[in-house]
RODO-456834 format. One record per residue (C-alpha): residue number from 1; chain; x, y, z. Coordinates in steps of 0.001 Angstrom, whole numbers. Layout:
+------+-------+---------+---------+---------+
| bavo | torti |      xx |      yy |      zz |
+------+-------+---------+---------+---------+
|  NUM |     A |       X |       Y |       Z |
...
+------+-------+---------+---------+---------+
//
This chain:
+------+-------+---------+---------+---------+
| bavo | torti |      xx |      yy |      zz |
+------+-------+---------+---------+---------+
|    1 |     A |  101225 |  130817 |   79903 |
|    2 |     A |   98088 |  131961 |   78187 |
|    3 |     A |   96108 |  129250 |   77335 |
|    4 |     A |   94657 |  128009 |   73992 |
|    5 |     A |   91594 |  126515 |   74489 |
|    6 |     A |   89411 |  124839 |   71552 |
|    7 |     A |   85649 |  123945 |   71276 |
|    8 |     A |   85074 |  121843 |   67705 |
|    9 |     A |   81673 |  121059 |   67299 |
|   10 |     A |   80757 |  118555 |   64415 |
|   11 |     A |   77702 |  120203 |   62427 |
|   12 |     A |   74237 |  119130 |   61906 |
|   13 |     A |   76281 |  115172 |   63517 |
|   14 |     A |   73530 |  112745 |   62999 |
|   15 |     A |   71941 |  113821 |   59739 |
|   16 |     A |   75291 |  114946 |   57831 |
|   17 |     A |   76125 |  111386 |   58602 |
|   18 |     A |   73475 |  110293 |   56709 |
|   19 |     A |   73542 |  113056 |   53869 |
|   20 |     A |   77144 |  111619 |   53700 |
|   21 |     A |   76529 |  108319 |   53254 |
|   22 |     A |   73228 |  108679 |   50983 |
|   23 |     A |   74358 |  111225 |   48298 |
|   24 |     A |   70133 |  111323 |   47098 |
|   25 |     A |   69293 |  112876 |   51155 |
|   26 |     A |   72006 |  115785 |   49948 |
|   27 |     A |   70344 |  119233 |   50090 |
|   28 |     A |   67240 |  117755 |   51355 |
|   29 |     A |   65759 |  118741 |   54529 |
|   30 |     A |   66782 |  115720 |   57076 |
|   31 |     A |   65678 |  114518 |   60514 |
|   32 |     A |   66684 |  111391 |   62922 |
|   33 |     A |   64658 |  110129 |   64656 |
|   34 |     A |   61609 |  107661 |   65428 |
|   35 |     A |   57996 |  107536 |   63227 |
|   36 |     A |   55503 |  110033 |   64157 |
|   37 |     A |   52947 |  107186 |   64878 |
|   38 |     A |   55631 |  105978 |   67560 |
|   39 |     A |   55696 |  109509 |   69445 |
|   40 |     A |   58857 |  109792 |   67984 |
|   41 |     A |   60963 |  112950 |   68449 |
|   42 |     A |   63943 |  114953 |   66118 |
|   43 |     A |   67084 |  113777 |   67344 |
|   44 |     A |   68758 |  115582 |   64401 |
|   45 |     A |   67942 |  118108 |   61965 |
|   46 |     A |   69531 |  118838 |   58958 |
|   47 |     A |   70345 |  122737 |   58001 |
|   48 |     A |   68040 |  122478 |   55235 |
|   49 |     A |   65229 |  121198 |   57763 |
|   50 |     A |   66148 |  123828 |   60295 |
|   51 |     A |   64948 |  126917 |   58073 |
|   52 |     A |   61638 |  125735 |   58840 |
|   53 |     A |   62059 |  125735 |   62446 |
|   54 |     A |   63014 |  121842 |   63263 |
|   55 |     A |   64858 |  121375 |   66004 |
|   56 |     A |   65945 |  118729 |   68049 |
|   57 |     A |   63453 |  117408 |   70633 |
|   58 |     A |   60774 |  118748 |   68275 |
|   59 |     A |   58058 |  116025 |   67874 |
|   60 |     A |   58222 |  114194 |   64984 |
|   61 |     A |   54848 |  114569 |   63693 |
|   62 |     A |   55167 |  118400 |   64333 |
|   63 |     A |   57996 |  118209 |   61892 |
|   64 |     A |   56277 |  116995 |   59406 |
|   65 |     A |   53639 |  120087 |   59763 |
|   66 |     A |   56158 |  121985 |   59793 |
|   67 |     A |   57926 |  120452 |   56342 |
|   68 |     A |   55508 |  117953 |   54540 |
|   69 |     A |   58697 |  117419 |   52589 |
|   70 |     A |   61072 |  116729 |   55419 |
|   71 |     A |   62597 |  113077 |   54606 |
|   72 |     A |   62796 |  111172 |   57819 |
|   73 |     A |   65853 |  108370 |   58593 |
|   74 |     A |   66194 |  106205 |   61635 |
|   75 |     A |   68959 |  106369 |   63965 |
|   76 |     A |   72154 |  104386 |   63202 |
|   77 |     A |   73706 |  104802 |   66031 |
|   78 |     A |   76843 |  102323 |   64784 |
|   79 |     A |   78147 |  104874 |   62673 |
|   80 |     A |   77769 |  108099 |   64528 |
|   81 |     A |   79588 |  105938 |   67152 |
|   82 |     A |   82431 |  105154 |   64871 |
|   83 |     A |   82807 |  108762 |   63335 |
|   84 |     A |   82820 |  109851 |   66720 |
|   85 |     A |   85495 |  108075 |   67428 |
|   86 |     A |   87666 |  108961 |   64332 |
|   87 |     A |   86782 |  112634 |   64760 |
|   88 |     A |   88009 |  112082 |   68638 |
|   89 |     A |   91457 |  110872 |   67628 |
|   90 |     A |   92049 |  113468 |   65266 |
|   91 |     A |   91798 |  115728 |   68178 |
|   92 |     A |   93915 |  114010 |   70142 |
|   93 |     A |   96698 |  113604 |   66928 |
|   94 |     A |   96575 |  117396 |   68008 |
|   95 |     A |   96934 |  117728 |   71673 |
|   96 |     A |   96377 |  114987 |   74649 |
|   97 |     A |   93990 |  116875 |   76515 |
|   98 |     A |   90657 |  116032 |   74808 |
|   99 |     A |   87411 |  116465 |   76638 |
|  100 |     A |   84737 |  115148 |   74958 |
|  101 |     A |   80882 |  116111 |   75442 |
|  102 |     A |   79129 |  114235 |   73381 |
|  103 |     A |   79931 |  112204 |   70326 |
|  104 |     A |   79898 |  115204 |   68429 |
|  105 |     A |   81542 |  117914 |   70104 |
|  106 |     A |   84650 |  118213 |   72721 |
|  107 |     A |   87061 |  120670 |   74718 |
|  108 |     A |   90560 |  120749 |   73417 |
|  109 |     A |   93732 |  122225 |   75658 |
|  110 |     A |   96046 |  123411 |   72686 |
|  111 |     A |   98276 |  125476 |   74731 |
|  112 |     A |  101230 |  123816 |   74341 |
|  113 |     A |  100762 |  122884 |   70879 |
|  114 |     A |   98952 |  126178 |   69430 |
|  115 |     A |  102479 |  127645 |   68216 |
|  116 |     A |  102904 |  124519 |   66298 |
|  117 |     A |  100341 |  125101 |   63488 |
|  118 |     A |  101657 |  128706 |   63519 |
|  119 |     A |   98598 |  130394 |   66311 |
|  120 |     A |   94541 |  129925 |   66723 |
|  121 |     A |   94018 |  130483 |   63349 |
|  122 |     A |   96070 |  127846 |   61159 |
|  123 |     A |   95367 |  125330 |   64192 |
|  124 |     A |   91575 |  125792 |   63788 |
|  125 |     A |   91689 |  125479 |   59687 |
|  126 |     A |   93900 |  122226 |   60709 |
|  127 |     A |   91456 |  120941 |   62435 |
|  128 |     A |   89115 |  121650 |   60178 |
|  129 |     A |   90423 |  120439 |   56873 |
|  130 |     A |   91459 |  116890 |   59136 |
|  131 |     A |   88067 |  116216 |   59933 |
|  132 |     A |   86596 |  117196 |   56154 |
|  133 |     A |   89566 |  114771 |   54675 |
|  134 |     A |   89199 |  111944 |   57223 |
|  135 |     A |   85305 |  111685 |   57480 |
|  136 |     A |   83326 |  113881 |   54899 |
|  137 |     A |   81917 |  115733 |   57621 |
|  138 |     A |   82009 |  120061 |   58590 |
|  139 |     A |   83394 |  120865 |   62067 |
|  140 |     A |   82840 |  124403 |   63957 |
|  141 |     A |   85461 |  125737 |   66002 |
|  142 |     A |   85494 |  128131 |   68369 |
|  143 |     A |   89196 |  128787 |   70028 |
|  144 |     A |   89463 |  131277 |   73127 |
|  145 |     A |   91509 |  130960 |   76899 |
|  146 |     A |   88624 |  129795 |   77931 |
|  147 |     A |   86154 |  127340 |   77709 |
|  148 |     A |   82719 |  129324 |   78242 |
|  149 |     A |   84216 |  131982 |   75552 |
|  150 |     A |   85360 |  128995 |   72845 |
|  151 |     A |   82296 |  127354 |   73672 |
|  152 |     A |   80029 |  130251 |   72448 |
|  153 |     A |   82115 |  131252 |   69820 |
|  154 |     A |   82045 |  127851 |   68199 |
|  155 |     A |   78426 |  128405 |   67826 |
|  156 |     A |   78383 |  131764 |   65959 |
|  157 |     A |   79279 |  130879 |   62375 |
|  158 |     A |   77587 |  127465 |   62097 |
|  159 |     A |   77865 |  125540 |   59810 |
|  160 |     A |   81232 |  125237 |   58970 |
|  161 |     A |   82627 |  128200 |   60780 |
|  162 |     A |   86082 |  129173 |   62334 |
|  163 |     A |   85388 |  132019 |   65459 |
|  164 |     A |   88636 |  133030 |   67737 |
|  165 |     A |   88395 |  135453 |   70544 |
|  166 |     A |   91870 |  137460 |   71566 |
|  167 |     A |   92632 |  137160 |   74963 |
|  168 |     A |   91180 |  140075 |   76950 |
|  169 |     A |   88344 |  140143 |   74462 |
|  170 |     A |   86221 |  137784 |   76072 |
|  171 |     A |   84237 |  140853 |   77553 |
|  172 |     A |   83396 |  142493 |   74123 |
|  173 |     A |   82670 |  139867 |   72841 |
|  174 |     A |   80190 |  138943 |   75100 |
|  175 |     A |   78431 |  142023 |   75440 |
|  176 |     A |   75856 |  142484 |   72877 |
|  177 |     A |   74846 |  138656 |   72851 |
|  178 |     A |   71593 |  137846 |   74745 |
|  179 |     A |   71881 |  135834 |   78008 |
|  180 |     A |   71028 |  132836 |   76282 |
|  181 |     A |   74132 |  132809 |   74945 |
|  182 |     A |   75898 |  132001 |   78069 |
|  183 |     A |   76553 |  128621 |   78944 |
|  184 |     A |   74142 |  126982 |   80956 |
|  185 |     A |   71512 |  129220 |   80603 |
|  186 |     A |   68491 |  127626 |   79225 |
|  187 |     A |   64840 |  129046 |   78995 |
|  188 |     A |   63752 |  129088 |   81889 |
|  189 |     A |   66660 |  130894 |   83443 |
|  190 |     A |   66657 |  133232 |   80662 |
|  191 |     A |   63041 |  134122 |   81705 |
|  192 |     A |   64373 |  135103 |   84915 |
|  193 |     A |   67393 |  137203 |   84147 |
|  194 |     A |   64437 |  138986 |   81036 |
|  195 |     A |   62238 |  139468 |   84186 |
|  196 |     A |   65202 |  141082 |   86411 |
|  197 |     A |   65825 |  143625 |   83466 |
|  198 |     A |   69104 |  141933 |   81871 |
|  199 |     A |   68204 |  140658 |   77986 |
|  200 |     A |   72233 |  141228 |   77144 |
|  201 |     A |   75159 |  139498 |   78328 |
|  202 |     A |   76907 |  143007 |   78577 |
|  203 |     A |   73853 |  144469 |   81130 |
|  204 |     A |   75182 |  141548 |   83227 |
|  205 |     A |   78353 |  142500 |   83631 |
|  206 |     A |   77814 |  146010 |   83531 |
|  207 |     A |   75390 |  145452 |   86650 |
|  208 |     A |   76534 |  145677 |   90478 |
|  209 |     A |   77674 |  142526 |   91611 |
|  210 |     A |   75654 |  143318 |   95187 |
|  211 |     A |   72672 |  143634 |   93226 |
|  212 |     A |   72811 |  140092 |   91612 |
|  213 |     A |   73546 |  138704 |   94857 |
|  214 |     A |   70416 |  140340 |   96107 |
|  215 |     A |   68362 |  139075 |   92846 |
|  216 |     A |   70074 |  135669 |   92560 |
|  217 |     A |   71551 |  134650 |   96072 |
|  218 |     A |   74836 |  132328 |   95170 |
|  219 |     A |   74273 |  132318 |   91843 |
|  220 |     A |   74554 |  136051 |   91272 |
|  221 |     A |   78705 |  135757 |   91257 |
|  222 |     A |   78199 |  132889 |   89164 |
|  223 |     A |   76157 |  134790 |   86406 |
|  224 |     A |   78908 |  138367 |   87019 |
|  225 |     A |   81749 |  136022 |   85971 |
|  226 |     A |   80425 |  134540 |   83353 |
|  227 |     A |   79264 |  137884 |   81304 |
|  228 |     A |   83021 |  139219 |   82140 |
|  229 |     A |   84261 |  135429 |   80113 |
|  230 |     A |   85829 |  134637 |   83546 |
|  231 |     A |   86261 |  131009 |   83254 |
|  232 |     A |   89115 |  128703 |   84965 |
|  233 |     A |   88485 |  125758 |   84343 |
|  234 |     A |   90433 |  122651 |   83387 |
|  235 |     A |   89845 |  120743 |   80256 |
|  236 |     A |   88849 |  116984 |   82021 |
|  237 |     A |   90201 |  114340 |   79860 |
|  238 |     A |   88012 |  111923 |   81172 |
|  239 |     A |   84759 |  111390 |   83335 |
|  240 |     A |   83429 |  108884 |   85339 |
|  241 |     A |   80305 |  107208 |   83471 |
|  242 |     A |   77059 |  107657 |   86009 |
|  243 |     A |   74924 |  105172 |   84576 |
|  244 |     A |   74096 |  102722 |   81596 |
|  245 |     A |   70368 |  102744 |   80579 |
|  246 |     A |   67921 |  102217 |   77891 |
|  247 |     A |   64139 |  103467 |   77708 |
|  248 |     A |   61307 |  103488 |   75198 |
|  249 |     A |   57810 |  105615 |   74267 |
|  250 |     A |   55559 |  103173 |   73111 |
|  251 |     A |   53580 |  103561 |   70144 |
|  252 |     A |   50066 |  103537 |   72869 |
|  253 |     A |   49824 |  102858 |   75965 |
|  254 |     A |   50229 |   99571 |   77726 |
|  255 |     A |   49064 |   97416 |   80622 |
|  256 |     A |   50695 |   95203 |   82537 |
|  257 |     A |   51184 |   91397 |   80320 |
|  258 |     A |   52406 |   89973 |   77940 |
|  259 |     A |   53834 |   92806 |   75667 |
|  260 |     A |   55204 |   95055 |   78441 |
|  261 |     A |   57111 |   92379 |   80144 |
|  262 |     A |   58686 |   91416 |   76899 |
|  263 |     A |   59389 |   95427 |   76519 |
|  264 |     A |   61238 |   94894 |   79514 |
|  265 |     A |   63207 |   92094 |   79012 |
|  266 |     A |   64232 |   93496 |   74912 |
|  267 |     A |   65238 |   96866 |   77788 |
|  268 |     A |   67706 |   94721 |   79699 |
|  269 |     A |   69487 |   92968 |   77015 |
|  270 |     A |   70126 |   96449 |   75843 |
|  271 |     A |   71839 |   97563 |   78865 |
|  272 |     A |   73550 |   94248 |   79381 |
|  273 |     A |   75012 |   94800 |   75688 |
|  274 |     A |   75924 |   98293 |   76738 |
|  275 |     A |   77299 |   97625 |   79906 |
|  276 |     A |   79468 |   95147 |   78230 |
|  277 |     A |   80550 |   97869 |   75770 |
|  278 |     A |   81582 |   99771 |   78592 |
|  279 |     A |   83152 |   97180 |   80265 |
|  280 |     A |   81508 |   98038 |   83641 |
|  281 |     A |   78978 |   96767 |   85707 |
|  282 |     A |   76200 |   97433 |   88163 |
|  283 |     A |   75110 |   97381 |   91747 |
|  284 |     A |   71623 |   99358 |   91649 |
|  285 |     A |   69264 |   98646 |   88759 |
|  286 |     A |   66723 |  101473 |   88416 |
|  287 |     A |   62997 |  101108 |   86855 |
|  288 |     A |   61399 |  104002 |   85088 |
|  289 |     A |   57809 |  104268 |   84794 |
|  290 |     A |   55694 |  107152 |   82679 |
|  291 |     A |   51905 |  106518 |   83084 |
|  292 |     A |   49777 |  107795 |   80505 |
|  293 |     A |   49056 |  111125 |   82461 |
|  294 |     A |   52521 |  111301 |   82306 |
|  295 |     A |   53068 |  110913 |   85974 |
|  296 |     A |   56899 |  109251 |   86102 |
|  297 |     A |   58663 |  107257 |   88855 |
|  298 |     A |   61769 |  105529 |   89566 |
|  299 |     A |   61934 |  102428 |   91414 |
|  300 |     A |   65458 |  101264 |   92288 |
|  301 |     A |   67182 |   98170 |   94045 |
|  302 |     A |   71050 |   97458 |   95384 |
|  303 |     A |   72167 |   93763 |   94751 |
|  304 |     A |   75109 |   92581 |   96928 |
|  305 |     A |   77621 |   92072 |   93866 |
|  306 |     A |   77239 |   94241 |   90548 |
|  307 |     A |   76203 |   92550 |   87746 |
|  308 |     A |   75708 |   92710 |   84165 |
|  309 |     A |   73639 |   89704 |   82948 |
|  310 |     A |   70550 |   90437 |   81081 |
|  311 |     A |   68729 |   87869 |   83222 |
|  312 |     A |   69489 |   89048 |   86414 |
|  313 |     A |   68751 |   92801 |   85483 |
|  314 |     A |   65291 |   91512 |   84333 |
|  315 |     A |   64728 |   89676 |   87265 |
|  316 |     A |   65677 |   93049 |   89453 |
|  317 |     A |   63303 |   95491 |   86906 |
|  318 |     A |   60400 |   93011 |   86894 |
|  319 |     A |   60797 |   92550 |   90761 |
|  320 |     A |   60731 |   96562 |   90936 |
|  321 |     A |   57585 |   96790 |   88308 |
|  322 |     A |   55458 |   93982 |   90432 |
|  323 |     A |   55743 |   96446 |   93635 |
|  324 |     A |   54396 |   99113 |   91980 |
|  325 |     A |   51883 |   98130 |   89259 |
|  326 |     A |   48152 |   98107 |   89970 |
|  327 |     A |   45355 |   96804 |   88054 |
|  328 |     A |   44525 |   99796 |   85164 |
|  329 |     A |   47651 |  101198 |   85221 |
|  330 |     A |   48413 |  101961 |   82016 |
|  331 |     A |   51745 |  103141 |   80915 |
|  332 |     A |   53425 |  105163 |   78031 |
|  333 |     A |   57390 |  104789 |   78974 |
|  334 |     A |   59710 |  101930 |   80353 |
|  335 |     A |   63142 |  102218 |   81269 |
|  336 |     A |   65973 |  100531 |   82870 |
|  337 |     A |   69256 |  101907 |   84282 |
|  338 |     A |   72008 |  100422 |   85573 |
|  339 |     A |   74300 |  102151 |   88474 |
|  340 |     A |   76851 |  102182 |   91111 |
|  341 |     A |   79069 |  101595 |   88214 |
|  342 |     A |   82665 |   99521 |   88698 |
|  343 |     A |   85283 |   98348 |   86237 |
|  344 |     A |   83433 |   94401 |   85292 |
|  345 |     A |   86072 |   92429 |   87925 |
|  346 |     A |   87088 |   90095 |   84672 |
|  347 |     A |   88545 |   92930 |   82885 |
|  348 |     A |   90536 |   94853 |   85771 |
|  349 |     A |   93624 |   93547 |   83874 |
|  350 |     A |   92724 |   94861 |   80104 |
|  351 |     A |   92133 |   98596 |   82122 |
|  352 |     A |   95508 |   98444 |   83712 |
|  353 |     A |   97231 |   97620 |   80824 |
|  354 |     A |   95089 |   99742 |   78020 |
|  355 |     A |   95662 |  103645 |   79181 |
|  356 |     A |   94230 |  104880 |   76270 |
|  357 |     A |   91713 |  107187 |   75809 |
|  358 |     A |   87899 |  105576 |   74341 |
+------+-------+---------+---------+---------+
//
C-alpha cells in the first residue's frame, strides 16, 4: 500500500500563542524570549518580526536593532505545553501513529485512514480547520509517502499552508530547491556540498553516485537518496527520553559563592520538578560549566540507585563543581542534567496500566 504520510507544523508556536491570548500583540512584530540585558536569545518570532530578519537563536538585543519596535514577551512555557498537547490529540483523533518532534510539529502515518477524509487533500484541510477550531492557532501541512518529502513540503507555504506531493513526484519536486532544503542539512554542510559544485537538490541527484562517494565517503549514498525523495522510514510513535536538564546564561559573569551555589540549587529543583513530570529518574547527574571565554565542560557522576530528589542532585552538581572550580574562575553558564533515565520505581504500576500516548 502506498503510504500517506503527514508533517503538520504549528506556525510561528510560541508567539501565536501569545498573539492569541493578548488580542493588543496581534499584527505586532513578536519575540519569546529572555531580556537583552540577560543575554537573552529569540526563542520565537512572530511573522510580522521575521520581515526584518528575526529569527530564532538571534540575540535578543540584536533584535531589537534590528526592530526598535519589536514587543518582547517571556516564555510561558505552561501553555505552549498544554496546546501542545491538545494539538497532539487531534492528530491522534486522526490516525494512531503520531510522531511528535517537538511541541509544535509531528509525523503522522495516515495510510490507513487517508481514504477516510476522501485523499491528501480533504485530510490536510481537516486537520487544519481542527486545530484553527480547537486552539486559535494556524497549522502547515505538508503530506507526501514520505517523511523527508512531507517534511519539506510542509515548509513551503508557511504560514498557514497546505503542500502535497504525488507519489513519484518526490524527484521534481525536489529538484530546483537548494540543498538546504533537504533534511538535515544545515550550514555548514551546505557550505560543503556549495564548495563540491551542487547549490540544487536536483544537481545532487543528477550527479554520479561514485562521485559522491569519492567527495563524501558514506555519506555520499546518504545525500543521492535523499535528492531522489528516497525515504523509508517508519513514523516512531514514541522515543525514549535521553535526559532531563535545566541551564541558565547569567546576566554577568560569576564566581564561585554565594549567588552561584544558590544558581545551582534553583537548577536542581528544576530538574527534580521535571523529572517528576516525566515520571523518571536518574543515575548520572551531569554539570555544565561555560567560563567567560566561553570555554564549556561537562562534569558527570553515576550514583548506585537513580534518584530524583532536588537535594541529592545538588549534593552530586556541587560535589562535581568543587572538583573543578579554581580561584578566578569566572563563569557565564550553569547547567544540570539528569541521565541514565528509568521509569521512577514508585510509578512502574501507573505505566503498566496507562498505555496512552503523553
Amino acid at each position: 500500500m502506498q503510504r500517506t504520510i503527514v508533517h503538520a507544523d504549528l506556525d510561528a508556536f510560541y508567539a501565536s500563542v501569545e498573539q492569541r491570548d493578548k488580542p493588543d500583540l496581534k499584527g505586532k512584530p513578536v519575540v519569546v524570549g529572555g531580556p537583552p540585558e540577560a543575554r537573552g536569545v529569540v526563542m520565537a518570532a512572530s511573522y510580522e518580526a521575521r520581515r526584518f530578519g528575526i529569527r530564532s537563536a538571534t540575540p535578543m538585543s540584536r533584535a531589537f536593532r534590528l526592530c526598535p519596535a519589536v514587543v518582547r514577551v517571556s516564555p510561558r512555557f505552561d501553555r505552549y505545553t498544554e496546546g501542545s498537547r491538545l494539538v497532539m490529540s487531534i492528530f491522534r483523533e486522526v490516525t494512531p501513529l503520531v510522531e511528535p518532534l517537538s511541541l509544535d510539529e509531528a509525523f503522522l502515518d495516515a495510510t490507513a485512514q487517508v481514504s477516510v477524509y476522501g485523499g491528501p487533500e480533504p485530510l490536510g484541510r481537516h486537520l487544519k480547520h481542527q486545530v484553527r477550531a480547537q486552539t486559535g492557532l494556524t497549522l502547515s501541512v505538508g503530506i507526501a509517502a514520505n517523511k523527508l518529502v512531507a517534511k519539506v513540503a510542509s515548509d513551503m507555504q508557511k504560514p498557514d499552508g497546505l503542500v502535497i506531493v504525488a507519489p513519484g513526484d518526490e524527484a521534481a519536486f525536489l529538484a530546483p530547491l537548494g540543498v538546504r532544503a533537504l533534511w538535515g542539512v544545515g550550514p555548514k554542510t551546505e557550505a560543503v556540498l556549495n564548495a563540491a559544485g551542487f547549490t540544487t537538490v536536483g544537481q545532487l541527484a543528477n550527479e554520479n553516485p561514485q562521485r559522491l562517494d569519492e567527495i563524501f565517503g558514506s555519506r555520499g549514498p546518504w545525500f543521492h537518496g535523499m535528492a531522489r525523495g528516497v525515504d523509508e522510514s517508519p513514523v516512531v510513535t514514541e522515543h525514549e527520553r535521553k535526559s532531563v536538564g535545566a541551564e541558565t546564561t547569567f546576566p554577568r559573569d560569576l564566581t564561585d559563592g554565594p549567588e552561584l551555589r544558590a544558581e545551582l540549587q534553583r537548577l536542581a529543583e528544576s530538574v527534580s520538578r521535571r523529572l517528576a513530570q516525566s515520571r523518571a529518574q536518574g543515575r548520572t547527574v551531569a554539570l555544565k560549566l561555560r567560563y567567560a571565554n566561553f570555554r564549556t565542560i561537562t562534569r558527570q557522576a553515576s550514583r548506585p540507585q537513580p534518584v530524583d530528589d532536588a537535594a541529592e542532585i545538588t549534593s552530586t552538581a556541587a560535589f562535581l563543581l568543587e572538583n573543578v572550580v579554581q580561584e578566578g574562575d569566572r563563569f557565564r553558564l550553569i547547567g544540570i542534567h539528569c541521565t541514565n533515565l528509568s521509569a521512577d520505581a514508585s510509578d512502574q504500576l501507573g505505566l503498566w496500566t496507562d498505555q496512552r500516548l503523553v
